[in-house]
C-alpha positions in Angstrom: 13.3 -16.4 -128.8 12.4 -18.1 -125.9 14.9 -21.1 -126.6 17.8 -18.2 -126.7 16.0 -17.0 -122.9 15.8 -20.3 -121.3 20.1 -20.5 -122.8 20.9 -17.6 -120.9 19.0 -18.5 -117.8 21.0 -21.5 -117.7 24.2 -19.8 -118.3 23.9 -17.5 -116.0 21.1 -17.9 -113.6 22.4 -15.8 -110.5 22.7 -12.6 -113.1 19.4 -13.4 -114.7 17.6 -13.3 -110.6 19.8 -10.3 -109.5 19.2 -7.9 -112.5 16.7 -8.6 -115.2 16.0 -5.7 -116.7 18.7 -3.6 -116.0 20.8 -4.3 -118.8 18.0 -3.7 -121.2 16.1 -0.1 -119.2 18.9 2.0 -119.8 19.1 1.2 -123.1 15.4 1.7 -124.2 15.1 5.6 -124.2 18.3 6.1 -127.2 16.2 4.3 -129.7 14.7 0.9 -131.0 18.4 -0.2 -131.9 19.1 -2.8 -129.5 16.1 -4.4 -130.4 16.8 -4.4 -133.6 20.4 -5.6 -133.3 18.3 -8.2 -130.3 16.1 -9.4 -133.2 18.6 -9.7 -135.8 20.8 -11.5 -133.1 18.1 -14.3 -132.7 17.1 -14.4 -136.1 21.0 -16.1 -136.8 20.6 -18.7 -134.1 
């Protein structure tokens, strides 16, 4: 998990500073499905 984290900082390290966690906050009140499509994502790396 934290390999995959330390990937996308590198990728994209200006995105990562300007918006952390808004890509993931609007998605957290809907349901636990991101997460679980977040876990299953990792899971196949």
């Amino acid at each position: 998990m934290s390999g995959f984290l330390l990937v996308e900082k590198e990728r994209m390290p200006l995105k990562k500073e300007n918006m952390p966690l808004i890509q993931i906050e609007p998605y957290r009140p809907p349901g636990l499905l991101p997460a679980v499509v977040f876990i299953i994502f990792t899971s196949l790396l």
